[in-house]
C-alpha positions in Angstrom: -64.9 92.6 1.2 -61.7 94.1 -0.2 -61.7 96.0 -3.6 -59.0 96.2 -6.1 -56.4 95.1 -4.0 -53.8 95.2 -7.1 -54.4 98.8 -7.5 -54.1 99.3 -3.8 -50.8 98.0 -3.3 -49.5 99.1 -6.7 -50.5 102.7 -5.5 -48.0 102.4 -2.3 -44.4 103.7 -2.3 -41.1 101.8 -1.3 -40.7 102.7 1.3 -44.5 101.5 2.9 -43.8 98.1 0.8 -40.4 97.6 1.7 -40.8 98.1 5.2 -43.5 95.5 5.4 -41.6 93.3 3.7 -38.8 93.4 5.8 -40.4 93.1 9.3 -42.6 90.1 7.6 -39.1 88.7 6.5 -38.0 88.8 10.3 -41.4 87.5 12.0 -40.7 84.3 9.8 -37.3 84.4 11.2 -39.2 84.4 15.0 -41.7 82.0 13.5 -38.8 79.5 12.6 -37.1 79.9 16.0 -40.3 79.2 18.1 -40.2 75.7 17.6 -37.0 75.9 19.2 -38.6 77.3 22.3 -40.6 74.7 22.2 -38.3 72.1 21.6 -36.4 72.8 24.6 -38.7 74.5 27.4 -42.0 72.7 26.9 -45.6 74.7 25.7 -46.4 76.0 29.3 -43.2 77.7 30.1 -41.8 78.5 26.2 -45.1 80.2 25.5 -45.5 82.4 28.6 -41.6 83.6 27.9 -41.6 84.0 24.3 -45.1 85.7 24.0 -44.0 87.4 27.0 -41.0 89.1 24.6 -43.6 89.6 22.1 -46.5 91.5 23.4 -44.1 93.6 25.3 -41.7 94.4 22.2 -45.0 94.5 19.8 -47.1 96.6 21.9 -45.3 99.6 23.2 -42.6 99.9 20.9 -44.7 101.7 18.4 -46.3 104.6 20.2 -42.8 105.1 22.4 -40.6 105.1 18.7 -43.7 107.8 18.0 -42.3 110.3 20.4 -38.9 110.0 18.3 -39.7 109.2 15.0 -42.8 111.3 14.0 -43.0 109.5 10.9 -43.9 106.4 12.5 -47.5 105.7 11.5 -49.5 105.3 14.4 -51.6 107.8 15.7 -50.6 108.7 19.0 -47.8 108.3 20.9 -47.0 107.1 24.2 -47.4 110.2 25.9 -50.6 111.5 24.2 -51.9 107.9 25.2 -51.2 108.6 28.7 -52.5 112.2 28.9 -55.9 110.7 28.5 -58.5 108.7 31.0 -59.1 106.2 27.9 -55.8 106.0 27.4 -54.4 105.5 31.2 -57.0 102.3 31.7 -55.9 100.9 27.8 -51.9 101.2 29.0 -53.1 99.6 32.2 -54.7 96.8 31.2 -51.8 96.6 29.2 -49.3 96.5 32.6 -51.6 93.6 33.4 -51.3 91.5 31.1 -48.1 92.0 30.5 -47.9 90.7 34.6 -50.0 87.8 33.5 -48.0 86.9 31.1 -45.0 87.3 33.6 -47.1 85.4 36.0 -47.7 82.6 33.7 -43.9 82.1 32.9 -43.3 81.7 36.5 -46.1 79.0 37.0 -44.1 77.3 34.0 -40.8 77.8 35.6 -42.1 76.7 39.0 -43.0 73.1 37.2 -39.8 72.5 35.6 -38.2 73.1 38.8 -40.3 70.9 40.7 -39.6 68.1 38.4 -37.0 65.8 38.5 -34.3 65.2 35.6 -36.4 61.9 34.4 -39.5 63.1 34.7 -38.3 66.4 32.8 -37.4 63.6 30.0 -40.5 62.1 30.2 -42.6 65.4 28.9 -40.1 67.2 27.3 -37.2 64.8 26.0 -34.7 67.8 24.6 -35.1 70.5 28.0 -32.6 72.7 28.1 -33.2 75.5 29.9 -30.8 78.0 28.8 -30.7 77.3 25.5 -34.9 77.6 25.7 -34.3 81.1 27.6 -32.2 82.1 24.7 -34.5 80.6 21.4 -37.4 82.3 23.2 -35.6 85.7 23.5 -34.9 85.9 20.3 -38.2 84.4 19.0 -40.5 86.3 20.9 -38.9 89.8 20.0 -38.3 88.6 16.1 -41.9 87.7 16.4 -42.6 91.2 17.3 -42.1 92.4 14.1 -45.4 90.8 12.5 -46.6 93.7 15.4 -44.6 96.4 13.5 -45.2 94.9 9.6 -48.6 96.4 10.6 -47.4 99.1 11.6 -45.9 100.1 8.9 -48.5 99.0 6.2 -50.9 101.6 7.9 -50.7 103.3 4.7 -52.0 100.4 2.6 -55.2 100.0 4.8 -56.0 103.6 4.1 -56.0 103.1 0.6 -57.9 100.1 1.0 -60.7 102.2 2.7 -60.2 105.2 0.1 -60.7 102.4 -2.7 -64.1 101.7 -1.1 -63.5 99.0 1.0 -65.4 98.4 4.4 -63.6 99.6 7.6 -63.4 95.8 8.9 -61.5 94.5 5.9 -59.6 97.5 5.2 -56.6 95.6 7.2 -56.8 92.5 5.3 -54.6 94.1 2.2 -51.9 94.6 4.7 -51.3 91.1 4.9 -50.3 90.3 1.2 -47.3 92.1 2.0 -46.5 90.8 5.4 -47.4 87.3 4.7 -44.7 87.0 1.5 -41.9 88.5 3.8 -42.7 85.7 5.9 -43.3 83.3 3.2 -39.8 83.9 1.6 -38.1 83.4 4.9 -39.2 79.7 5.1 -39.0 79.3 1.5 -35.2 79.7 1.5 -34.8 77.8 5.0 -37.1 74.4 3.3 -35.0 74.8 0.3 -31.5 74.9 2.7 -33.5 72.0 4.7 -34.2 70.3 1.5 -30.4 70.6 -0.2 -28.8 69.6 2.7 -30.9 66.6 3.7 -31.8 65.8 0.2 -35.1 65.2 1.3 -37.1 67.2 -1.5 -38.0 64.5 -3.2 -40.2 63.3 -0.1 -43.3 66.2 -1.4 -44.2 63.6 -4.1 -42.4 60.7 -3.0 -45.1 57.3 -2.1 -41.9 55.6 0.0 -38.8 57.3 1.5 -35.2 56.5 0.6 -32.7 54.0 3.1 -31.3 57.2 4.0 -34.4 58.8 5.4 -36.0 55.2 7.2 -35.5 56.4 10.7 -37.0 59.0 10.0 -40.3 57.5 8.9 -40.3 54.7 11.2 -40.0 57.0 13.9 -36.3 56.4 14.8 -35.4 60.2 14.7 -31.8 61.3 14.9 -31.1 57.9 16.5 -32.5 55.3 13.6 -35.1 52.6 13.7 -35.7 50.6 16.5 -33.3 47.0 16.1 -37.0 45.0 17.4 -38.7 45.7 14.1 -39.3 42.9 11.4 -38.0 43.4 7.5 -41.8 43.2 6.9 -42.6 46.4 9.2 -39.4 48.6 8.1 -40.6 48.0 4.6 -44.0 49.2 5.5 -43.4 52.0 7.6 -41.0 53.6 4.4 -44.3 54.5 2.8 -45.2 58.3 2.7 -48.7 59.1 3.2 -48.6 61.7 0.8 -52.6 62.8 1.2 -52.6 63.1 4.3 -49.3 64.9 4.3 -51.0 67.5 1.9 -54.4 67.8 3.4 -53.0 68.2 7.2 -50.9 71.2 6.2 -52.8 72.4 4.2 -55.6 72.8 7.1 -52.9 73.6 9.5 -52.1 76.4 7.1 -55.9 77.9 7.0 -56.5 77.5 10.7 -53.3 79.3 11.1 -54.0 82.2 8.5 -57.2 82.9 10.6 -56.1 84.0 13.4 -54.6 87.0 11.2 -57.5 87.3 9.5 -59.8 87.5 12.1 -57.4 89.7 14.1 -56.9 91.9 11.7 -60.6 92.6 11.3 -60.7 93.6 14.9 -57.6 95.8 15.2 -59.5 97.9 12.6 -62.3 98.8 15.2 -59.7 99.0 18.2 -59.2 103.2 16.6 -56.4 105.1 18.1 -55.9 102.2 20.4 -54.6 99.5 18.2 -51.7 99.0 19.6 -53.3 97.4 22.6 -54.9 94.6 20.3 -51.5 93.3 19.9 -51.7 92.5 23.5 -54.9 91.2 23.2 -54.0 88.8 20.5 -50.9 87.5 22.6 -52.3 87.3 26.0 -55.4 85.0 23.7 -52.7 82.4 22.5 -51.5 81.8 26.0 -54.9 81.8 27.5 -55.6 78.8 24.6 -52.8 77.2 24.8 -52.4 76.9 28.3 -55.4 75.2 28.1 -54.4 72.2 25.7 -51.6 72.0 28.2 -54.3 71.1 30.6 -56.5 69.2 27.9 -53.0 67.0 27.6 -52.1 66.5 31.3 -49.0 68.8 30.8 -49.7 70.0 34.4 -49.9 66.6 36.0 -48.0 66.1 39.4 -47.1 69.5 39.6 -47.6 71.3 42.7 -49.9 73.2 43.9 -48.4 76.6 44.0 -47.8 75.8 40.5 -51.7 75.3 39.5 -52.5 78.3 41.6 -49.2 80.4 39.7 -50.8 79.5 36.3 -54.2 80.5 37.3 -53.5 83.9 38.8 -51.7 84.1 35.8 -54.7 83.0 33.6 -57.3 85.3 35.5 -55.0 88.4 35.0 -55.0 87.7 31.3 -58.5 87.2 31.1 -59.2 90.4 33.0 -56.5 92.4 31.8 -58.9 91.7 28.2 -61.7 92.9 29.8 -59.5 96.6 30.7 -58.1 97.0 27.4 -62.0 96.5 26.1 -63.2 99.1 28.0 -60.4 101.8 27.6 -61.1 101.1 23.8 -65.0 101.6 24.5 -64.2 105.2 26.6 -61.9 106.1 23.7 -65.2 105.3 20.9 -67.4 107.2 22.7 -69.0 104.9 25.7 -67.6 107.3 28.7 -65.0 110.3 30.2 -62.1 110.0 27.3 
């Protein structure tokens, strides 16, 4: 796998580090705002919108700043892309699934319409839609910038492969850097969380504090249900620490994954790896659009909205299946 990563990243300037940092530090920013999104629109439509933001900001932005900013490392810009038969199909599948992304938001939309104020309560108790249309503004193009922390650790994952590492791992290095940006960003929000709540004692805490009971009985912002016995409330103050721990602690590895698995294939995307940005987006809606189903979230909707969200899933799926074989022209497999 990776070899001497110390020496690697030691070996970089500032400038590489510090811009990695930075955008890291403002993906966690879009990281912490995304549950906002969800919060208030709902996983069908607050995923189609936010992503939406994100592959489009995260995709194109790179190669277009190329055609100003020589400096930017990635290699190829917009133009040169174009000039290309490779290149023309890549930015096209691009274009579609940038539509089916569009697409998908509109099936999303089209639901929340249909539905009534009551049933809107009864799947998504805090909807708001323009406070939703903002968080996932904002989120998705903050989000971006895990797109452009990439881009701008180019230069580590060259020293990676100079230092003798495979060309599949050679992007793994990259995330150190991009990873503690985002790590420092919900460090410091926990610890505001945490001050202001004083709820820190909760991470080693077997029962919660009078203060905190609605909380763990499930009362939320409004308290504890009135119906419960003494012998409940006392019961349902207890913290189950372990399984605190061990569920985040998975959440946390199932979540690093997808960045180390999609880092391995952006390194075999070549001159197009931009486009796996898109790839990666257009995959989380395609999943979770999918749980939605799995957990009825389209139930009783219409059906122009079931046939909205599957154009919108087909034109992700095949707009895949472009970008694939623009990449394949580009390595070799056809007219370039």
């Amino acid at each position: 796998m990776t070899k001497n990563v110390p020496a690697v990243l030691q070996g970089q300037t500032a400038s590489t580090l510090g811009w990695t940092y930075l955008f890291g530090a403002l993906w966690g920013i879009g990281g912490l705002t995304f549950g906002l999104t969800m919060r208030y629109l709902g996983m069908s439509l607050g995923m189609g919108v936010a992503l939406g933001y994100c592959a489009a900001f995260g995709t194109l932005l790179p190669p277009i700043l190329k055609l100003f900013m020589p400096d930017v490392p990635v290699e190829e810009n917009i133009a040169q892309i174009a000039s290309t038969a490779s290149g023309q199909i890549t930015l096209l599948g691009v274009a579609v699934c940038l539509v089916g992304i569009g697409v998908a938001a509109l099936a999303g939309l089209t639901k929340e319409r249909e539905m009534s104020d009551v049933d809107k309560k009864k799947t998504i108790a805090e909807f708001n839609f323009p406070k939703g249309i903002a968080m996932a503004t904002f989120s998705g193009i903050m989000s971006a910038c895990f797109a452009f922390a990439l881009t701008a650790a180019s230069p580590i994952g060259k020293a990676s492969l100079d230092a003798g590492t495979d060309t599949i791992w050679t992007g793994l290095p990259k995330l150190v850097v991009v990873l503690l940006g985002g790590f420092t960003t919900n460090f410091l929000w926990c610890c505001y969380l945490n001050l202001k709540n004083r709820s820190g004692y909760q991470y080693l805490a077997r029962e919660v504090r009078e203060e905190h009971a609605g909380d763990a009985r499930g009362g939320g912002e409004h308290g504890p249900s009135t119906s419960q016995s003494p012998t409940s409330e006392v019961k349902d103050l207890k913290v189950p620490v372990f399984n605190n721990y061990f569920f985040s602690a998975l959440a946390g590895i199932t979540w690093y994954l997808q960045f180390f698995f999609y880092t391995m294939g952006e390194t075999q995307m070549g001159k197009y790896g931009f486009a796996s940005w898109t790839l990666h987006m257009a995959s989380i809606i395609i999943f979770s659009t999918m749980w939605g189903w799995i957990l009825h979230e389209w139930k009783g909707a219409s059906k122009k909205s079931h046939l909205l969200i599957g154009a919108g899933i087909s034109l992700l799926i095949f707009s895949t299946l472009i970008i694939g074989y623009g990449a394949w022209l580009k390595g070799g497999g056809g007219i370039q």
